[in-house]
C-alpha positions in Angstrom: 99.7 108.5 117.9 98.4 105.4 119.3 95.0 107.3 119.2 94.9 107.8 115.2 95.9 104.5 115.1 93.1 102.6 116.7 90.3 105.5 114.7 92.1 105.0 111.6 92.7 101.2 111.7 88.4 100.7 112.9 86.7 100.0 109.7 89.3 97.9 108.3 87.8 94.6 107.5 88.1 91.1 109.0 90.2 89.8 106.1 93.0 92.4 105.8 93.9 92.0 109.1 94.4 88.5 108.3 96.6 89.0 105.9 98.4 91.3 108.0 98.6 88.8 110.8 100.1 86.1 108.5 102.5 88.7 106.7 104.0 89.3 110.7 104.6 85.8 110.8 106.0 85.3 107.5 108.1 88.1 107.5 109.9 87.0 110.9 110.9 83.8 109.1 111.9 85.5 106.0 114.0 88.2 108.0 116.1 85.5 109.3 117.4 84.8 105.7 117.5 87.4 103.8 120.0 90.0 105.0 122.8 86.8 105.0 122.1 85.5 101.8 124.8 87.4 100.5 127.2 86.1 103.1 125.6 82.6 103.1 126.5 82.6 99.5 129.9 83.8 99.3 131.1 81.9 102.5 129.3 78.6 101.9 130.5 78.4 97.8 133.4 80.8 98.3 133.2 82.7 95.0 133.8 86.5 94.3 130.9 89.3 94.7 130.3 88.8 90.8 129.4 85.5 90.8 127.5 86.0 93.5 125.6 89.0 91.8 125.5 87.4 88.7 124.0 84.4 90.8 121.6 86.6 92.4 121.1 88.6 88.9 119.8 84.8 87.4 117.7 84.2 90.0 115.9 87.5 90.1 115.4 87.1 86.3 113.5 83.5 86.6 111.2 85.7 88.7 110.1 87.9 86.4 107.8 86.0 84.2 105.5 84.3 86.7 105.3 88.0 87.9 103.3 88.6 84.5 101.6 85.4 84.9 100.7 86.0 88.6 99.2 89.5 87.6 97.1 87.4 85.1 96.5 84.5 87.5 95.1 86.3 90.2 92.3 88.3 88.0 91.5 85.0 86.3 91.5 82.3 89.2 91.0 84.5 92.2 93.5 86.1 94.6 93.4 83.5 97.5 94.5 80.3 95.4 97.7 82.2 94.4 98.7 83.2 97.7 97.7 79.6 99.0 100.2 77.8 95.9 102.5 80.8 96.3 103.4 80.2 100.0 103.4 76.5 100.3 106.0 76.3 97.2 108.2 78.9 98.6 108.3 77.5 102.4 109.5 74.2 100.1 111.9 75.8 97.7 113.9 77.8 101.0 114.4 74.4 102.7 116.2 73.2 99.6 118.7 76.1 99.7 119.6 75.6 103.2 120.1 71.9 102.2 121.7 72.0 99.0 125.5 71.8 99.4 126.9 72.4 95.9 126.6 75.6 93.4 124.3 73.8 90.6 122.1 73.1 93.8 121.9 76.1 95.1 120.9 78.2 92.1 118.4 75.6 91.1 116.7 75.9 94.4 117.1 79.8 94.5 115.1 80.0 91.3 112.2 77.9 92.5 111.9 80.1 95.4 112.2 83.5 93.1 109.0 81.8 90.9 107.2 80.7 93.2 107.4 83.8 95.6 106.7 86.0 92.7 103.2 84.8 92.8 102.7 86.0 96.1 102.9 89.7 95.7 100.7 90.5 92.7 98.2 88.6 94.2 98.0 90.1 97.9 97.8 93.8 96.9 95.4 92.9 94.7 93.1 91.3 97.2 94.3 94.8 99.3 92.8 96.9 96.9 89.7 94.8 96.2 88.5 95.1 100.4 90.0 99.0 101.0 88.3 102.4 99.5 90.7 104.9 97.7 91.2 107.3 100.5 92.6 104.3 103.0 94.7 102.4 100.7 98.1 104.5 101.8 97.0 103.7 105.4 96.2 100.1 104.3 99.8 99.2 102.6 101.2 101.0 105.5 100.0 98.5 107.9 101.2 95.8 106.0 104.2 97.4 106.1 104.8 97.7 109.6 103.4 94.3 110.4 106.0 92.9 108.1 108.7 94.9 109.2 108.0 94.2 112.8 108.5 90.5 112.1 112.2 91.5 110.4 112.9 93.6 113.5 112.9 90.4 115.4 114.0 88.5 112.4 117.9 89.8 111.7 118.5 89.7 115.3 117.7 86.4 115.8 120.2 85.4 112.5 122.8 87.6 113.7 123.5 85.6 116.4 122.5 82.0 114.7 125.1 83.1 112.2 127.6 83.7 114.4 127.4 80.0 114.8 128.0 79.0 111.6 124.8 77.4 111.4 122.6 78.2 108.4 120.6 75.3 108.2 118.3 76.9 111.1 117.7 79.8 109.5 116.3 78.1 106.0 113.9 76.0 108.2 112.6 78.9 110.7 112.1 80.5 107.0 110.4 77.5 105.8 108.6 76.7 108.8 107.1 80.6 108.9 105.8 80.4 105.3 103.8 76.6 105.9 102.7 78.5 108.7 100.9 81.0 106.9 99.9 78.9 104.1 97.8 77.4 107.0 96.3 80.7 108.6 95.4 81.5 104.6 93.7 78.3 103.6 91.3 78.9 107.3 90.9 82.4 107.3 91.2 84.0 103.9 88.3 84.5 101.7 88.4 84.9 98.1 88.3 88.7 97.3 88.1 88.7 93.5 85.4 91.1 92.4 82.3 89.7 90.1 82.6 91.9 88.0 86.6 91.5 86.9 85.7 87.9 87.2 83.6 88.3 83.9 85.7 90.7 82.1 88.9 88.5 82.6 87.5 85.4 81.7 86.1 87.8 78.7 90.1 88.7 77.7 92.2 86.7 80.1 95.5 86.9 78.7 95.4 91.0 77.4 98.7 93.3 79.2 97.6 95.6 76.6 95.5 98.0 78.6 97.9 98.6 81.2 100.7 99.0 78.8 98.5 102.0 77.1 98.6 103.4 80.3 101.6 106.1 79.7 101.5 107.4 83.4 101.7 104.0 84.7 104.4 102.9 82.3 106.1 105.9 82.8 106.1 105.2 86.7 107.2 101.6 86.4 110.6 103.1 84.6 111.5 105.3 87.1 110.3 102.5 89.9 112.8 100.5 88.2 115.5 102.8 88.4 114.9 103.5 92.3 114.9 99.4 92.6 118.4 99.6 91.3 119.2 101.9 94.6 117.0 99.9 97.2 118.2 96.4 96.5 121.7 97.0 97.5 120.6 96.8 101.2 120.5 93.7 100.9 123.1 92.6 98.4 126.5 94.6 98.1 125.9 96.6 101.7 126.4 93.8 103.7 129.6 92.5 102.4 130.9 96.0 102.3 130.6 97.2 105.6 132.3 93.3 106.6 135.2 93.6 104.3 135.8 97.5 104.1 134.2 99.1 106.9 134.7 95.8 109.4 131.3 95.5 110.9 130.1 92.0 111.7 127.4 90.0 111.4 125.8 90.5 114.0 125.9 94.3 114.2 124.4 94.1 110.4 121.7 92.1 111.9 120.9 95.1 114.4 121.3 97.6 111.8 118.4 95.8 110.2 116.8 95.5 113.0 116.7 99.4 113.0 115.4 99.5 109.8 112.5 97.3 110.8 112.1 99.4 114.0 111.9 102.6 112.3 108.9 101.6 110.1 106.9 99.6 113.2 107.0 102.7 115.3 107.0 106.1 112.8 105.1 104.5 109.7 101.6 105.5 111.1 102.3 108.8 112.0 104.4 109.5 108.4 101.7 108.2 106.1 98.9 110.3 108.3 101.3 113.5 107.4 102.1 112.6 103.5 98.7 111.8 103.1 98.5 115.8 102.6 100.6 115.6 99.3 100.1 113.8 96.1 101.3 110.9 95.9 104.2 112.1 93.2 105.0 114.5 95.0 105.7 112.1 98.2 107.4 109.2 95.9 109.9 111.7 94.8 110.9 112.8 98.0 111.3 109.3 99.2 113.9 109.1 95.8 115.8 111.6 97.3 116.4 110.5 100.8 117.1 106.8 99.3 119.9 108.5 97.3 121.1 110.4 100.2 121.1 107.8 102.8 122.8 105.3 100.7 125.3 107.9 99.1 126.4 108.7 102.5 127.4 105.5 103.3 130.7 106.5 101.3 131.7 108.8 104.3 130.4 106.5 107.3 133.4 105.3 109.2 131.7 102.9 111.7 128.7 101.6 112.9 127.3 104.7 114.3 127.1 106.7 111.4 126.1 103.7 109.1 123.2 103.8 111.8 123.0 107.6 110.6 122.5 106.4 106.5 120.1 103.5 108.0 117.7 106.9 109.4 117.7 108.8 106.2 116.9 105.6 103.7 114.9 103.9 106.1 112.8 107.4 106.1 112.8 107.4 101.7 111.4 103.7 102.3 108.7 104.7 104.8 107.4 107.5 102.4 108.1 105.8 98.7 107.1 102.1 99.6 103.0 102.8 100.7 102.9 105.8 98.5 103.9 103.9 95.5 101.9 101.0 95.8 98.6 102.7 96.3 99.8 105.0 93.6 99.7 102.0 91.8 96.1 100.6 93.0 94.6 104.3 92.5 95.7 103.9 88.8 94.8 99.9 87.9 90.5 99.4 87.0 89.4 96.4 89.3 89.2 94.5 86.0 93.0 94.9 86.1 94.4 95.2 89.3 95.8 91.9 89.8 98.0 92.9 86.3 98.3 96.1 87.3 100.0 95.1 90.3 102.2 91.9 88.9 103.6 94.8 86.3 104.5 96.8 89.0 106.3 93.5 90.6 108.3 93.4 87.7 109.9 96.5 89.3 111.1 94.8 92.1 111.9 91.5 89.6 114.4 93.8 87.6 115.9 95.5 90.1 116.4 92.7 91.6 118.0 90.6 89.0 120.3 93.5 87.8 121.3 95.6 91.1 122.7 92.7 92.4 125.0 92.2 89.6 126.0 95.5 88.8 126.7 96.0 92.0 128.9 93.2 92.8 130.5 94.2 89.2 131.2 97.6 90.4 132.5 96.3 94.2 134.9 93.7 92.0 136.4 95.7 89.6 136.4 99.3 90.9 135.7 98.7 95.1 132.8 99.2 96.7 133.1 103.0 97.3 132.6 103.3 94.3 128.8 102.1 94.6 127.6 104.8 96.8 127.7 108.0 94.8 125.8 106.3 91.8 123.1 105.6 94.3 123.0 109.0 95.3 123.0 109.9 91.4 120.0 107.4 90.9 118.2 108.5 93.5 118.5 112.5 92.5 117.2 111.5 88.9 114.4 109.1 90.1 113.2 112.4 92.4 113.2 114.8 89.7 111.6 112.0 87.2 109.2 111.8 90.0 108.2 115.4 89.7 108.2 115.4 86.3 105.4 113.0 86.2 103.3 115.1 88.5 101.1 116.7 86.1 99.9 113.9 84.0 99.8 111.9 87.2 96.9 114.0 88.5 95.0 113.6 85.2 95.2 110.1 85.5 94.4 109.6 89.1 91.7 111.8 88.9 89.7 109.5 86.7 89.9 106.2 88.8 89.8 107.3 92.4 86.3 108.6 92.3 85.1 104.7 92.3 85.0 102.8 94.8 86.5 98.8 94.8 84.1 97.0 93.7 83.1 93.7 96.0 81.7 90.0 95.4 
């Protein structure tokens, strides 16, 4: 394994592994926040799982427009400068919410942080598929995955046990301190990636979502992504307070349990994206679908920490193969003219699933209990499977006429 890894990772270039290198240390810092924000939340403002969710459901929805904008943003100004803004303001914006002591407060500063860490994403898988040819894009999101996930491996664990203190106030800073620090690695070693030639065409039609919008396949993608996002955010959002309150699981074994999440993906990623590199990518996306629905649906029946370890396995498994797959999916799809659009749309996934899931969930957990949740994310994750599949044919068409180019460089 470790082998394929040092072959397959050679020709990678200088700036990727940048990126990669500040993603580790960014996503340490943000793995010390948010697997408690839920908890932070309730126990610091004591209100009920819906106004929570709904809180949650606001601040996910302020995120969704600079998505759009950041899709824009990075094709117009260049992918560095967003990611440079991007971090500084959201290192800011998560030392306000561990400061802020009242409800208005709170939300006000969770909403900076949701626009200002929108900007980030669009622009960094941009910049991804502007450096990496077709066939190593999988591989490339796959790295950025592990890297990140390594840093929440170390990340929960850490909070765990500061939480068991009843001090929050460290986690924001570590959070905030981790962002600064890779504003700093950014603004030294990143170069500006943007390709000449989607330099001209966006300053030709800057402001146009039209294109990508006439793209049926990758419309039809983004709806079914959406409807997976409802499933996947709940890790975050209604599991937590559900294994505390109904299944009696503290803090800090949550913390591990995310931890073995992390773990899963530093380890195995390599080796699963070398296998499902064998199988379309539609084909791959809709069997990660299916184990997220599983794994989550089987958290119904998990009486203790053990076998919620068991439902960790089988999601964490949908994540490793949906989560690369999908994104270079995504890239495979976009012109270079359009990639940084391209990939804010595809944000927008993750903006309405995050705004909504958090809500409905804490809806469902408030008015009907929170066993309740589980078999609709089992139901979700069938259909988004099959939808999957269903896309398969018209997905090859598609992908068949942009992956013979290669990205395009300054």
């Amino acid at each position: 394994m470790f082998g394929y890894k040092r072959n397959a990772t050679a020709k990678l270039p200088k700036p990727f592994w940048v990126l990669a290198g500040g993603s580790l240390i960014n996503a340490t810092g943000a793995g010390l926040v948010f697997p408690f924000m839920t908890l932070y939340l309730r126990q610091k403002l004591g209100i009920p799982m819906t106004v929570v969710g709904m809180l949650l459901m606001l601040n996910g929805a302020v995120g969704l427009a600079p998505l759009m904008v950041g899709g824009w943003l990075a094709d117009r100004l260049g992918r560095r400068k967003l990611i440079l803004f991007s971090l500084f303001s959201w290192g800011l914006a998560t030392m306000g919410i561990g400061l802020a002591d009242r409800l208005e407060a709170v939300a006000v500063a969770l909403a900076i942080e949701s626009l200002m860490g929108s900007l980030f994403d669009p622009a960094a898988n941009a910049m991804v598929a502007d450096i990496i040819p077709v066939e190593q894009r999988a591989e490339a999101y796959g790295i950025l995955r592990v890297v990140r996930n390594l840093g929440i491996v170390i990340g929960p664990a850490i909070g765990g046990l500061v939480v068991g203190t009843g001090t929050y106030l460290y986690l924001f800073s570590g959070s905030a301190l981790s962002a600064l620090l890779f504003f700093l690695i950014a603004l030294f070693g990143l170069p500006e990636t943007l390709p000449i030639k989607a330099e001209l065409v966006s300053e030709e039609a800057p402001a146009s979502y039209r294109m990508a919008l006439r793209d049926r396949t990758f419309v039809a993608f983004c709806l079914v992504a959406t409807l997976l996002s409802l499933v996947i955010v709940q890790l975050t959002t209604t599991l937590p307070v559900f294994l505390k309150d109904e299944r009696f699981i503290p803090e800090s074994r949550w913390g591990l349990l995310m931890s073995l999440n992390a773990a899963m993906v530093v380890l195995l990623q390599f080796p699963l994206t070398r296998l499902t590199e064998r199988f379309s990518r539609t084909r791959m996306m809709a069997l990660g679908a299916l184990l997220y629905g599983l794994g989550y649906g089987a958290v119904a029946l998990a009486p203790g920490v053990v076998a919620v370890a068991g439902c960790v396995v089988v999601f964490t498994l949908g994540e490793m193969i949906y989560m690369p797959t999908s994104t270079a999916f995504v890239a495979d799809l976009a012109p270079a003219a359009m990639r940084g659009r391209y990939m804010g749309l595809a944000s927008l996934v993750w903006g309405i699933g995050y705004s909504t899931g958090p809500f409905l969930g804490g809806l469902v957990m408030d008015r009907l209990g929170g066993m309740f949740i589980w078999p609709l994310c089992l139901l979700l994750g069938l259909v988004s499977g099959g939808a999957f599949l269903f896309l398969r044919q018209h997905a090859q068409r598609a992908t068949r006429e942009t992956s013979a180019a290669a990205p395009e460089t300054p």
